[in-house]
C-alpha positions as CSV (number, residue, x, y, z in Angstrom):
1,X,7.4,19.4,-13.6
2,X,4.8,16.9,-13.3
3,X,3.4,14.8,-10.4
4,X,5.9,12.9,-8.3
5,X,4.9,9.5,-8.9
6,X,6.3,6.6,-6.3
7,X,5.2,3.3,-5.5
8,X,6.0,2.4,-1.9
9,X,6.6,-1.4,-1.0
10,X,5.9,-2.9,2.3
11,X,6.9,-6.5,2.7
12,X,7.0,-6.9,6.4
13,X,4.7,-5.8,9.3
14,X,7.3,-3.8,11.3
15,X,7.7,-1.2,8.0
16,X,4.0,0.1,8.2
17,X,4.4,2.7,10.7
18,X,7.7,4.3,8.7
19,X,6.2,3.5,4.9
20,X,2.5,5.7,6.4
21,X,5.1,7.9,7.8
22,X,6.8,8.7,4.6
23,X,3.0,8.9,2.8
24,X,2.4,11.4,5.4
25,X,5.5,13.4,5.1
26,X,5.2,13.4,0.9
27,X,2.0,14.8,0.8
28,X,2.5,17.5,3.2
29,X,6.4,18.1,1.8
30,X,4.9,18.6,-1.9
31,X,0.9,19.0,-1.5
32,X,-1.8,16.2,-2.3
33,X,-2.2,17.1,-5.8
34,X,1.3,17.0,-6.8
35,X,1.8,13.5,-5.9
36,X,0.8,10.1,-7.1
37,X,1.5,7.6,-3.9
38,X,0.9,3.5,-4.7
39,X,1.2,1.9,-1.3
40,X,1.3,-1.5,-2.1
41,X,1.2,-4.4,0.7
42,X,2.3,-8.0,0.1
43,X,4.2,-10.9,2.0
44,X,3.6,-11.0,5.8
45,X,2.4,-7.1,5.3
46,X,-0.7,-7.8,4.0
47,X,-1.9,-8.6,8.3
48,X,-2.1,-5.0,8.4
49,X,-5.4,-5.3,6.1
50,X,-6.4,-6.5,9.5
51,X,-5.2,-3.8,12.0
52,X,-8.1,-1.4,12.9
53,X,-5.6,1.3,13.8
54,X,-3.5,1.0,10.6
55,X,-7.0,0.7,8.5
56,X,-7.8,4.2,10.0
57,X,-4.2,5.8,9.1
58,X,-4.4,4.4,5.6
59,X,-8.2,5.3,5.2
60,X,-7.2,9.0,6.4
61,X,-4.1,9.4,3.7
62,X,-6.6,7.6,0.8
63,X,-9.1,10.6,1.2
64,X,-5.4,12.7,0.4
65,X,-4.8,10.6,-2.7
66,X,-2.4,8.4,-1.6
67,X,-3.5,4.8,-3.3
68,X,-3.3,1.6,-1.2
69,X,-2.9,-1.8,-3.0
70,X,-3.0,-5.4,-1.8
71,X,-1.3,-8.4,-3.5
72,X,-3.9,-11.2,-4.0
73,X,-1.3,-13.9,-4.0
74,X,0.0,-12.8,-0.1
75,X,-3.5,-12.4,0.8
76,X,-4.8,-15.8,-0.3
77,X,-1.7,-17.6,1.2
78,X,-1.6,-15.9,4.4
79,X,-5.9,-16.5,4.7
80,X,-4.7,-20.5,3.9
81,X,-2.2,-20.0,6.8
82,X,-4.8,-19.4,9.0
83,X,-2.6,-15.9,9.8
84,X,-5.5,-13.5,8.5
85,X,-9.0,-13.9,8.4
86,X,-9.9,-10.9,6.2
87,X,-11.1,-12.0,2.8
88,X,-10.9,-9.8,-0.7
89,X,-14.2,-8.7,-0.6
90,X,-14.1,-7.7,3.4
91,X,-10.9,-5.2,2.3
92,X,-11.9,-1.1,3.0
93,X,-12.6,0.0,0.0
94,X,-9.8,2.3,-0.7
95,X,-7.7,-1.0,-0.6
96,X,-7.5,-2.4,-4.3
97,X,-6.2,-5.8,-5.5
98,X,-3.5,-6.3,-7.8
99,X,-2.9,-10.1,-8.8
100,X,0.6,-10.3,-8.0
101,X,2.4,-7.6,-5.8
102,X,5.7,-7.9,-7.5
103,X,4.4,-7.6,-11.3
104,X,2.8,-4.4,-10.1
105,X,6.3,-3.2,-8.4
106,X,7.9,-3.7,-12.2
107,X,4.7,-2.4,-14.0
108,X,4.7,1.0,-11.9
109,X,8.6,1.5,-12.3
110,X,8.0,1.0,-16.0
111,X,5.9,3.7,-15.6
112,X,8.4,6.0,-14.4
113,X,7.1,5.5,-10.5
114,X,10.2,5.7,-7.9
115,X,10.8,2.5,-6.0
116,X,10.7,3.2,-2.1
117,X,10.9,0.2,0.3
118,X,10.8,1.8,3.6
């Protein structure tokens, strides 16, 4: 059997601490190597980008393999909102962009990623 491969979506502040939690729990469940974790943030989510103590969480489970994505669209309206003040370029750099957050959702199950929407 191959690598599990999932793509976890976060949509809303209050699902950070469970959607880390399930990162956590996958990689020590089936080992770093045998997984391939997306985390992708969009909508109001993408405030965590923000959150120092979040930052260090995801930083910590990057250096484990899991991959952490941003949606450009949620982070340029939210930044227009005034509701973040982070830009692209001032992202970690384990944090990646993707244009759209739900084109990478259908791309990734296309790929034979599980959905999970914690």
């Amino acid at each position: 059997m191959g690598k599990f491969k999932v793509i976890i979506h976060v949509n809303e502040m209050d699902r950070w601490n469970v959607a880390l939690g399930n990162v956590s729990n996958l990689l020590a469940s089936v080992g770093n190597d045998n997984v391939d974790a997306i985390v992708l943030g969009n909508g109001n989510s993408v405030i965590a980008y923000e959150d120092p103590q979040k930052i260090k969480v995801m930083s910590e489970l990057s250096k484990k393999g899991a991959r952490f994505r941003a949606c450009r669209n949620s982070l340029n309206k939210m930044k227009t909102e005034g509701r973040i003040s982070v830009t692209e370029s001032e992202l970690p750099a384990f944090i990646k962009i993707v244009p759209a957050g739900i084109t990478e959702v259908i791309r990734r199950q296309h790929e034979g990623y599980a959905y999970l929407k914690p």
